[in-house]
C-alpha positions, 0 to 999 in steps of 0.5 A: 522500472516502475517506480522509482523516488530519488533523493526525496526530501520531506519536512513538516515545518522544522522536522525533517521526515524525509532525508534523500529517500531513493528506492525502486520498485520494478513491474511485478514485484512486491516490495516493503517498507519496515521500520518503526513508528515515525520513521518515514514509511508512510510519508514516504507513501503520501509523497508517492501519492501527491499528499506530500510534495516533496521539498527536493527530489523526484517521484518517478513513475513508468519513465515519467515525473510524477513528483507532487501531481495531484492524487486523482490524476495519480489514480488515472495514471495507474496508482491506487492505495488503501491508506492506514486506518482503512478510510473507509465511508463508514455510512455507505455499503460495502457495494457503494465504497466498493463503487466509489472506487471505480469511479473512473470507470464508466462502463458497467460491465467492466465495473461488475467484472471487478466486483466479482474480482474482489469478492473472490479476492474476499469472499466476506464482502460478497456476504456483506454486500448491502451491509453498511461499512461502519459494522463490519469488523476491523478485518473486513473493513481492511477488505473492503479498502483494499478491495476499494483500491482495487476497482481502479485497476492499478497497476501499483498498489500502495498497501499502507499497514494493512495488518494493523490491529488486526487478529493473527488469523486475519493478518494471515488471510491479508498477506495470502491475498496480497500474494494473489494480487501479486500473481493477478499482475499488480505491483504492490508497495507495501508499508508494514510494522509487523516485519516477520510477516511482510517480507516472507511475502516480499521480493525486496525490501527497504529499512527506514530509521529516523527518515533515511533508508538505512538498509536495502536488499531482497527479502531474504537477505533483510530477514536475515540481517542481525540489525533488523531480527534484534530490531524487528524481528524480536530475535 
């Protein structure tokens, strides 16, 4: 297993956004996280992280205690993710945040390697290169951060609300490439509000209600419970 949290807890002062959340994610999979606002999903992703430290339970990743490390040593070991609202450096250029990402990297044939990887992941970045990443639209902005996350060479990929507030036509363009990253080898946690999209691109998924998992199983089977089409699914 690749990843695996168990019974984690999380609290913000008195509110308690995290009760006893176990899920796992295997090698190679795409899995989902849905539920509404405030239900948890993207603590959940900051307690992966080491944004969070959770109050009690573990985060657990390739076999070993990952819980409450801190993010950079995190992305070292193999975990990248391109948050909610893109954080991208708005004053830098598409190649500077692309580079800030690689920061690990020293070796500058193995950067550029990864550069063509993500301009073929997204061709506009390549037609943006030098443009500064504050005037790109909202969909290239998302590009960019994923593409940013990307350069680490992750072996987990934590996607949190990659199609928020974007157009249809570019959600359809986020989810392919999400696919793509899939069969490149990388394992994806994917948070996302727009159910219907998200778990036709996912192997499993989780449901969080008010910080508790209250529903697990493949993509298919979730799709297809009359809980979640009432309540996401708008059926």
């Amino acid at each position: 297993m690749m990843l695996t949290l168990d019974n984690v807890n999380v609290c913000y002062g008195a509110i308690h956004a995290l009760r006893n959340v176990s899920l796992e994610v295997e090698h190679g999979e795409v899995v989902t996280l849905i539920g509404a606002n405030g239900a948890g999903k993207s603590t959940t992703l900051r307690a992966i992280t080491g944004l969070l430290t959770p109050k009690s339970g573990r985060v657990t990743f390739e076999g070993q205690d990952i819980t409450g490390i801190a993010p950079h040593r995190l992305v070292a070991r193999g975990i990248s993710m391109a948050p909610e609202g893109r954080g991208i450096f708005a004053n830098l250029t598409v190649l500077e945040n692309l580079e800030m990402g690689a920061y690990l990297t020293k070796q500058k044939a193995v950067i550029n390697r990864d550069l063509e990887r993500a301009f073929a992941l997204f061709p506009r970045l390549k037609e943006r290169i030098k443009q500064r990443a504050g005037t790109l639209s909202g969909g290239e902005q998302q590009m960019l951060a994923i593409g940013r996350a990307l350069m680490s060479h992750p072996k987990l990929l934590l996607l949190d609300e990659p199609s928020l507030g974007l157009a249809p036509i570019v959600c359809h363009t986020i989810f392919a490439t999400i696919d793509g990253i899939k069969a490149d080898g990388t394992t994806v946690l994917l948070v996302e509000q727009n159910a219907s999209a998200a778990l036709k691109h996912s192997d499993r998924g989780y449901v969080l209600e008010t910080g508790e998992v209250i529903l697990k199983g493949t993509a298919a089977s979730i799709a297809s419970d009359p809980r979640v089409r009432e309540a996401y699914l708008g059926e």
